[in-house]
N, C-alpha and C positions, 0 to 999 in steps of 0.2 A: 504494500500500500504506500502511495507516497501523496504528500499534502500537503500543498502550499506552497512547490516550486515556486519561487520569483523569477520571473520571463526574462527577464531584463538582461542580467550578467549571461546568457544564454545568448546571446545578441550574435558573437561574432560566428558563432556555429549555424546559424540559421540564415547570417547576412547573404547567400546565395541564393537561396531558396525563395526569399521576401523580399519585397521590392520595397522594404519600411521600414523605420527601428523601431524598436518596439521597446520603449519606455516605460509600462508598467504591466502588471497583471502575473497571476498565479496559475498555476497549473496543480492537478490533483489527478490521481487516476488510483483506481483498486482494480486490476486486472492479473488473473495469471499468463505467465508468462514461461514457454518452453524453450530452451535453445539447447540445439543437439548442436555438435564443433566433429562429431566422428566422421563426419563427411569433409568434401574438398571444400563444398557451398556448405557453411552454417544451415542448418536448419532454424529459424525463429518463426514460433509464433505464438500469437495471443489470443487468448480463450476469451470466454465472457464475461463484463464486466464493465464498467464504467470510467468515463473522463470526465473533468470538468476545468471548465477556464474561469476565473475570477478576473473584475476590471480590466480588461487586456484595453490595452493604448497602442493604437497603431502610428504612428509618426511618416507618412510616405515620404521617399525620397525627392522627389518633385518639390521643388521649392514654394511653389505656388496652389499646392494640394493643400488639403485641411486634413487635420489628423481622425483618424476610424476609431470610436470606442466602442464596447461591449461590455456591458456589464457582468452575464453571467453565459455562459453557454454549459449544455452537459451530453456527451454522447453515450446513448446505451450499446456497447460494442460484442458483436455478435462470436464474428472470430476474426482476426486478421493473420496471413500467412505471406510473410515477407517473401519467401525464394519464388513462390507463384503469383506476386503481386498482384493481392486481391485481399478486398478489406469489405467486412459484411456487417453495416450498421442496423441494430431495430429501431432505432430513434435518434433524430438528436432535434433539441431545445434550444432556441436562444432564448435571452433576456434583455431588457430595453439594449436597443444598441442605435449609434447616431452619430450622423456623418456631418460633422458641422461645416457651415460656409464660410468663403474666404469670404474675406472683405474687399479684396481686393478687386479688381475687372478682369477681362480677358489680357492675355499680354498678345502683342500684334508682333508680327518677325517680318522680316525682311524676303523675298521669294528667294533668294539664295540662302538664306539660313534656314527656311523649310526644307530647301531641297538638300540642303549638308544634312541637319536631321534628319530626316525622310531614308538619304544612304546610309546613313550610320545604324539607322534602328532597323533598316534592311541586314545588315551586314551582321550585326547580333543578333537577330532573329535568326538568320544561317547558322549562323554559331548554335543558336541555343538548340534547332534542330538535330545538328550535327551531334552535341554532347548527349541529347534524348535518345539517339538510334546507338550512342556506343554505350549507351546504358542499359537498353534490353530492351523488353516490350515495357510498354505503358502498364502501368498501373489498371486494372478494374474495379471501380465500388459497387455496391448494391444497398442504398438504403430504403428502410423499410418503411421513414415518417421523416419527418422537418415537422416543425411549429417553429412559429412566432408568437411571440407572446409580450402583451406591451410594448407594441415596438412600433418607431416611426423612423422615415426617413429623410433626409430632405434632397433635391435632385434637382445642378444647376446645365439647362442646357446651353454648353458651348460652344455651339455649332454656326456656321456660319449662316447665316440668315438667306435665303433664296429669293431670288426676285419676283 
């Protein structure tokens, strides 16, 4: 059983994964857990049993984003099996979560700095492709419910306005 990870010092293990830092929130889970090592591939997996996130604060990297909170979230975890990636939820729950707004406007770029953008986030997008296929297949979930529960959101459209 473990309760009440703090997220936060977790930061630089995850910074690849997450396009955020993650400034606050807790982590919990009571789940059993197998790991067989006799083999060349570890066998790991995890039986059923529960997760839960407290407070989580998301901070995105974008300078011009607003930061993602979540109050409480909890998954009921069925069984997950690492070497066959595949993870089998019966539920998971959020609690109030909310995406606050900048105050700031749209920022305006230049058509050459969209178009360096544009190749650049092309050019890592290749990449990120590339490092998915020398990692193996995709992952598959299967959940079994989602709820919301007291929750809102707010949603600003950026989009360039059509004639």
């Amino acid at each position: 059983m473990l309760s009440d990870l703090p997220l936060a010092p977790l930061q630089p293990y995850v910074a690849n994964a997450v396009a955020a830092h993650i400034t606050d929130g807790s982590l919990g889970a009571n789940l059993p857990l197998q790991v067989d090592w006799s083999k060349p591939e570890p066998s790991i997996q995890v039986g059923a049993g529960d997760v839960m996130l407290k407070s989580l604060k998301l901070v995105p990297q974008s300078n011009n984003t607003a930061p993602i909170t979540l109050a409480s979230a909890q998954a009921k975890i069925q069984k997950i099996d690492v070497a066959a990636r595949t993870a089998a939820l019966d539920s998971r729950a959020e609690r109030p979560f909310h995406r606050c707004k900048t105050p700031e406007g749209r920022q305006y770029r230049s058509r050459s700095a969209r178009r360096s953008a544009r190749n650049s986030t092309e050019a890592s997008a290749t990449r990120k492709v590339e490092k998915a296929n020398e990692a193996g297949p995709a992952w598959r979930y299967q959940i079994a419910q989602v709820s919301l529960n007291d929750s809102s959101a707010d949603f600003t459209d950026e989009s360039t306005p059509r004639r």
